[in-house]
PyMOL Python script that loads the backbone (N, CA, C, O; Angstrom):
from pymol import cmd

cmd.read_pdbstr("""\
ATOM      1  N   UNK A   1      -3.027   5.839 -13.122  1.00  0.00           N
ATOM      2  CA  UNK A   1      -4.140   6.792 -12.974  1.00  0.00           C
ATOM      3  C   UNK A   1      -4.792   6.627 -11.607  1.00  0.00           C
ATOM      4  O   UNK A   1      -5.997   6.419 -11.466  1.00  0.00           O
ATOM      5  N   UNK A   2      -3.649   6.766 -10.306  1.00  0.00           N
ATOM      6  CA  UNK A   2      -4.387   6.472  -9.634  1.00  0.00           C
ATOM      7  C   UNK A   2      -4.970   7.606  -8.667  1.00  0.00           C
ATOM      8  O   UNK A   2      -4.374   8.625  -8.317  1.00  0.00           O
ATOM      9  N   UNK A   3      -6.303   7.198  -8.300  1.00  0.00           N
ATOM     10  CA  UNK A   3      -6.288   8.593  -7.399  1.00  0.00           C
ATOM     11  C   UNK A   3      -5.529   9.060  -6.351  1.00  0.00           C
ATOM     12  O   UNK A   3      -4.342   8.734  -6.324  1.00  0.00           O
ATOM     13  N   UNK A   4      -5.951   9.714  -5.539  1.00  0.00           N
ATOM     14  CA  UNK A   4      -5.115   9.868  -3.878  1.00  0.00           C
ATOM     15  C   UNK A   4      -5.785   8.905  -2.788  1.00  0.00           C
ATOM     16  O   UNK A   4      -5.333   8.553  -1.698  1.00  0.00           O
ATOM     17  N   UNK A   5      -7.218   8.525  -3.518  1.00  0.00           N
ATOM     18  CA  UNK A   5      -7.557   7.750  -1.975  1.00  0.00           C
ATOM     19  C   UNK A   5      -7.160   6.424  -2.455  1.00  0.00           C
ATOM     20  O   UNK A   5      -7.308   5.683  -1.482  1.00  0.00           O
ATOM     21  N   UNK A   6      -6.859   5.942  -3.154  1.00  0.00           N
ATOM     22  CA  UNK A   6      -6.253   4.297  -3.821  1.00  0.00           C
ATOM     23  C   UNK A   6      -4.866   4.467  -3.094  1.00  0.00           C
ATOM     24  O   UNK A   6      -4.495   3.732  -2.179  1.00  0.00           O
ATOM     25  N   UNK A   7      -3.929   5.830  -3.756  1.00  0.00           N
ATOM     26  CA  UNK A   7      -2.806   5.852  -2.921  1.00  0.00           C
ATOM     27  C   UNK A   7      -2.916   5.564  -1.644  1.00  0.00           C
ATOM     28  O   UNK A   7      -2.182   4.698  -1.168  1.00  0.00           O
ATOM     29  N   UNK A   8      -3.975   6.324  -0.749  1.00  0.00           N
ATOM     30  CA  UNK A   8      -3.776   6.157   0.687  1.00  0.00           C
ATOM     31  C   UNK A   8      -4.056   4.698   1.249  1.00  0.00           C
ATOM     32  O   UNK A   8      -3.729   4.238   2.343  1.00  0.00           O
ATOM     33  N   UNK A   9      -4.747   4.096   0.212  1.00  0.00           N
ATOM     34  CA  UNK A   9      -5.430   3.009   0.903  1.00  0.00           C
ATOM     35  C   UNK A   9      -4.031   1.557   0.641  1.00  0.00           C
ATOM     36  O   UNK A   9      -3.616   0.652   1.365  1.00  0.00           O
ATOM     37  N   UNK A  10      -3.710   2.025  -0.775  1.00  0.00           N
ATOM     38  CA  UNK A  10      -2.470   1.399  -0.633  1.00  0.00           C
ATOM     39  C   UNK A  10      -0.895   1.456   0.456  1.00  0.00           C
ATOM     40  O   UNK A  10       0.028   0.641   0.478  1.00  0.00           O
ATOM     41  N   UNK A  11      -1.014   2.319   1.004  1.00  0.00           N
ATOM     42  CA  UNK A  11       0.230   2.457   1.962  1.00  0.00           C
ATOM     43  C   UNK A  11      -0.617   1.919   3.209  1.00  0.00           C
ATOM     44  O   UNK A  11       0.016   1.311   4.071  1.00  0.00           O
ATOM     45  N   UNK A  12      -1.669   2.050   3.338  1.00  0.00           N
ATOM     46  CA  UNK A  12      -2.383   1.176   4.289  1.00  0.00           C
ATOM     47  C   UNK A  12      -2.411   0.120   4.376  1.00  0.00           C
ATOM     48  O   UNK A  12      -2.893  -0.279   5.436  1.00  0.00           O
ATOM     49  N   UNK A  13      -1.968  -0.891   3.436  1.00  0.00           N
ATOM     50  CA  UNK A  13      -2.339  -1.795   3.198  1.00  0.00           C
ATOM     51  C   UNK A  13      -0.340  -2.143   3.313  1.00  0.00           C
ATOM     52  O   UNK A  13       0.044  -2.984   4.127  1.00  0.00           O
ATOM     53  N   UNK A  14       0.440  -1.576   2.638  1.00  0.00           N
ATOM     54  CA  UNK A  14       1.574  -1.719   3.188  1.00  0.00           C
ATOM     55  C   UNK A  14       2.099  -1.457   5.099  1.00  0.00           C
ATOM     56  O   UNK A  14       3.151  -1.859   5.597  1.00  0.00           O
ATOM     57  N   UNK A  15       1.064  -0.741   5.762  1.00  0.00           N
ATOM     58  CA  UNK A  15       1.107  -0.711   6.878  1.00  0.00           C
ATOM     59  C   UNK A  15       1.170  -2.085   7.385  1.00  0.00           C
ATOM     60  O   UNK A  15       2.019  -2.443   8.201  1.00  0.00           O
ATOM     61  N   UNK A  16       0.306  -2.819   6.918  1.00  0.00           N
ATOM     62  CA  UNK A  16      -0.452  -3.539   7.561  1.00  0.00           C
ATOM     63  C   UNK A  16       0.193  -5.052   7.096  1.00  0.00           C
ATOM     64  O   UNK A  16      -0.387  -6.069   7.476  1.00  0.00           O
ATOM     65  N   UNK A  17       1.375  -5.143   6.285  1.00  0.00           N
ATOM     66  CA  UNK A  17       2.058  -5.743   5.952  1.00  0.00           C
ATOM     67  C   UNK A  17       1.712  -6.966   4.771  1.00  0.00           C
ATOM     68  O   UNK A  17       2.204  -8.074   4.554  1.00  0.00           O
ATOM     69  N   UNK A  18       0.332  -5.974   3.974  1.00  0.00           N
ATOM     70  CA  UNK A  18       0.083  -7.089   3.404  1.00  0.00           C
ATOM     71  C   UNK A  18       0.792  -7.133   1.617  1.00  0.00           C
ATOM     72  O   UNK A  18       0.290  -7.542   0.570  1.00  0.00           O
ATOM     73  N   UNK A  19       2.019  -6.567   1.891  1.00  0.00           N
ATOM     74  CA  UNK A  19       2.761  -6.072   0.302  1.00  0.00           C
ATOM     75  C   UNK A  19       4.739  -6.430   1.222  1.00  0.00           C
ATOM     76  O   UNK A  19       5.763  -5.851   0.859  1.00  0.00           O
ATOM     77  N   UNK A  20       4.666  -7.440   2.314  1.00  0.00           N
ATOM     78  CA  UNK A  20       5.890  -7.120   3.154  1.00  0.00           C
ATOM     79  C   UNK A  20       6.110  -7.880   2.100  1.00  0.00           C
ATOM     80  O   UNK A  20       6.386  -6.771   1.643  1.00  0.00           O
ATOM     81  N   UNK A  21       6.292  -8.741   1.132  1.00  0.00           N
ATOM     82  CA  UNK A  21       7.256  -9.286   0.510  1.00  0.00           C
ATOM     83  C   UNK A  21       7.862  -8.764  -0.382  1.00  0.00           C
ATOM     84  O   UNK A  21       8.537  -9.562  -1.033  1.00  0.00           O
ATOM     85  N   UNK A  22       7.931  -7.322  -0.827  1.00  0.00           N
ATOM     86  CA  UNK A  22       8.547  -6.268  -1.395  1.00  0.00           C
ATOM     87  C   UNK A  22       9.802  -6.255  -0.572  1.00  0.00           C
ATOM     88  O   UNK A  22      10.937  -6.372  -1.032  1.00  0.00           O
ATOM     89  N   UNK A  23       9.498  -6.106   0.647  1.00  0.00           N
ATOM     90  CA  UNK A  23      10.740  -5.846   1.681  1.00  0.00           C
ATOM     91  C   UNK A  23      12.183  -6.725   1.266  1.00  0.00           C
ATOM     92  O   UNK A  23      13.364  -6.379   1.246  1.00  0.00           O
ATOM     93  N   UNK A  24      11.370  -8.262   0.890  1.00  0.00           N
ATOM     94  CA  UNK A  24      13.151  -8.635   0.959  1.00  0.00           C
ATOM     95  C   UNK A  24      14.217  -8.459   0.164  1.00  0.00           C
ATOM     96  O   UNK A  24      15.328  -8.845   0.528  1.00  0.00           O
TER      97      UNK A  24
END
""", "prot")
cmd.dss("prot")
cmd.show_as("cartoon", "prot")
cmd.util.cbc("prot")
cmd.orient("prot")
């Protein structure tokens, strides 16, 4: 249930590499 600004703030937050351990 998330909104759009949680979305945005989440890919922001993947910007910013703080979710990089998904990457490996």
């Amino acid at each position: 249930m998330n909104t759009q600004q949680e979305i945005l703030e989440a890919m922001n937050d993947l910007d910013q590499g703080k979710f990089g351990y998904l990457e490996d």
